[in-house]
N, C-alpha and C positions, 0 to 999 in steps of 0.2 A: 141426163136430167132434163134438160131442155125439151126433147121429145115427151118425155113422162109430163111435163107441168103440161103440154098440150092435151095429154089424153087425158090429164086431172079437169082441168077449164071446159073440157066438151059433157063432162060427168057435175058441172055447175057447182067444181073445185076450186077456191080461186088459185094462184099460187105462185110463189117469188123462188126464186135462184140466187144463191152467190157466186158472183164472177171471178176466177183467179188470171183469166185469160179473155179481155176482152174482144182479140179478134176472132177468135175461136164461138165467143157467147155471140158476137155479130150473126158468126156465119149460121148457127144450130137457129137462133132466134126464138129464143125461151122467150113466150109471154111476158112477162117481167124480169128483171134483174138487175142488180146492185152489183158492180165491180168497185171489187176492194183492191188497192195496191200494193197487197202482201206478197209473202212467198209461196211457193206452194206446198201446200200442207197446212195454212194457218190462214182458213179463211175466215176467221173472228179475230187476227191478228194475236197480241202477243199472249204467251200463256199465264193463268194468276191475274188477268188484269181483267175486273169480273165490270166495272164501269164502264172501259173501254170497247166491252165485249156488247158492255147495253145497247150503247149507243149504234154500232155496226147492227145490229137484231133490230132497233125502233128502225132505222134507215130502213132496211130492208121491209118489215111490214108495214109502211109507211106509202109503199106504193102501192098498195092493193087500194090505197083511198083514190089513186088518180083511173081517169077516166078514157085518158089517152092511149091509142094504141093500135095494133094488136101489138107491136112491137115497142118494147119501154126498157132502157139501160141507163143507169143512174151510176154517178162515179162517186163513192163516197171518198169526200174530200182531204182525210189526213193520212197520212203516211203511218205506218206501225214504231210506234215511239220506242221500242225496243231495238229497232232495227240502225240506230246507229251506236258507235263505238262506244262501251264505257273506259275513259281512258286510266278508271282506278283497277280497273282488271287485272291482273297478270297471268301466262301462263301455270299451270303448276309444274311443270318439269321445264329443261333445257331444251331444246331445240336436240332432235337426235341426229338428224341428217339420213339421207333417203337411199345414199349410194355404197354398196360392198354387195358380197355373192350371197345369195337366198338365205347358206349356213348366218352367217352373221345377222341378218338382217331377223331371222326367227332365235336369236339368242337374242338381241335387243328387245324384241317383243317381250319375251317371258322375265327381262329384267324391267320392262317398264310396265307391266304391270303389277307388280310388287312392289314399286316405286310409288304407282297414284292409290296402290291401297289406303295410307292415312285419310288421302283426299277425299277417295269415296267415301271412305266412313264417316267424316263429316257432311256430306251429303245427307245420308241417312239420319244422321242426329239432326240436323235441320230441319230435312222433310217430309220423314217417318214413314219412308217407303224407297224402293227402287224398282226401275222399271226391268232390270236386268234378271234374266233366268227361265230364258223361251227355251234354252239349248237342256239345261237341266246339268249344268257344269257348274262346279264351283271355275272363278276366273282364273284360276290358277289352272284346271282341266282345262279349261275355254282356251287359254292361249297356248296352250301342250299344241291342243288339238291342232287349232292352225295352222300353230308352225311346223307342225306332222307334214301339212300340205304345202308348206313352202317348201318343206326338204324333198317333195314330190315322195312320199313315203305311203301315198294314197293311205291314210289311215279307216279303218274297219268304224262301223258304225257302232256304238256301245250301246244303243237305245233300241229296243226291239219294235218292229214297223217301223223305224225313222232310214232313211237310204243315207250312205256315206256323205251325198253330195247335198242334201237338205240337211241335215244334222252339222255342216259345215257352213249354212246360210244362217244357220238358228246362233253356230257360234259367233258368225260373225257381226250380227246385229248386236248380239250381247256384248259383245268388244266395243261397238260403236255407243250403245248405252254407258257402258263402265264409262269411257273416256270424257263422253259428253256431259255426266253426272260429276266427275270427280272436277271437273275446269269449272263448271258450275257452283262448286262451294264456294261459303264464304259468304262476304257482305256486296261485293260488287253486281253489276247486273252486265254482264256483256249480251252484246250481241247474236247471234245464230251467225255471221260473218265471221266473228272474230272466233267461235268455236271453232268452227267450217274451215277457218285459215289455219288455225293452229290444229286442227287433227290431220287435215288431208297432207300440209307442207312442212311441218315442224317435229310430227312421231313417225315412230318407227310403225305402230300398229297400222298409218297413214302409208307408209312405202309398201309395207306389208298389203294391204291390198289391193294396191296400185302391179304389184308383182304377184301377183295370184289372179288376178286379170288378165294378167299377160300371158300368165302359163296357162288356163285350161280354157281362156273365152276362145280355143278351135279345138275342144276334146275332140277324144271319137264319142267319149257316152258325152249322149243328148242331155241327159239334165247336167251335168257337172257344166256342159258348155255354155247352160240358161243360165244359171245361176251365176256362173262365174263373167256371163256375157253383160248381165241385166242387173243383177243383187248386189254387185262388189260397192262398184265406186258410182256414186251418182251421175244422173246423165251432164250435169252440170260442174262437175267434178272430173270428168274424164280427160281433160287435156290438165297435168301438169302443171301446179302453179295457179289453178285459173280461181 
């Protein structure tokens, strides 16, 4: 993007950048930009919060008024008011625990998803949509599927033109949506931390793809190994606990 606002500015474009990564925007040297101190993935900060969102959009157009430069990075000043703990939150399930052989581990999946069904469904009646259904599974299929691949059962692809190993990434985004929508309901407002800590350390869907990263990120087939190397568990999520 940094490169692009240059060829925009020689075409007598003006143009501004959002930063999620200020020493990275140092190094590229985007004409303009505004570093936000969010996460990544949320560079207008938190989601639903359409004021919060103004302000970060006026900041950012705001420098095409100044005059300084060629190089201009501006740090807007508040932190993403989402981003700390709501301590009226609670999980909705128990804590599963992370440790037994694959067999177990893909039986607690398919019992905890049956489990945060109520949950999701409050979701839905809240927010009158969900984001889950990339795979084309009901979540009852969705976690079959899975835990096919924990039992190393390499399971066959049910969707025509989709390959075992991308029909396996589509499920398991859908798994990460279900979970993160059903902890979601309700009246409290947690976190992205507090989801993040309770899905990766606390479910079983959490060990589950912490162990299906382990099994195929050295397949022999090259996409099972991308997917399972790159798609699983975030890069920021790959050590345990973190």
């Amino acid at each position: 993007m940094s490169a692009l606002g240059h060829y925009l500015e020689e075409d007598g474009v003006a143009s501004v950048a959002i930063s999620l990564i200020r020493p990275q925007t140092e190094n590229t040297k985007p004409p303009r930009a505004l570093w936000v101190p969010f996460e990544l993935g949320r560079p207008f900060g938190p989601p639903s919060d359409a004021a919060f969102q103004k302000r970060i959009l006026l900041s950012a157009l705001r420098l095409l008024e100044q005059d300084e430069g060629p190089l201009v990075i501006e740090d807007f000043p508040d932190d993403d008011p989402r981003a700390r703990p709501d301590p009226a939150w609670h999980p909705p399930l128990d804590p599963a625990g992370a440790d037994g052989p694959a067999d177990a581990l893909a039986a607690r999946l398919e019992a905890e998803i049956a489990a945060l069904q109520p949950a999701h469904d409050r979701w839905r009646t809240q927010h009158g949509y969900s984001t889950v259904g990339l795979s084309g599974f009901s979540m009852h299929e969705c976690g079959r599927y899975v835990a096919g691949w924990l039992r190393r059962e390499a399971p066959s692809s049910p969707r025509e033109g989709y390959s075992a190993p991308l029909l396996l990434r589509f499920a398991v985004d859908d798994l990460k949506a279900y979970y993160l929508e059903a902890a979601g309901a309700g009246g409290a407002r947690p976190s992205s931390r507090q989801l993040g800590d309770w899905f990766w350390n606390e479910t079983a869907a959490g060990a589950c793809l912490y162990a299906l990263r382990e099994m195929y990120q050295n397949s022999d087939d090259d996409r099972l190994k991308l997917i399972s190397g790159n798609f699983m568990v975030p890069g920021a999520r790959q050590q345990r606990g973190a």
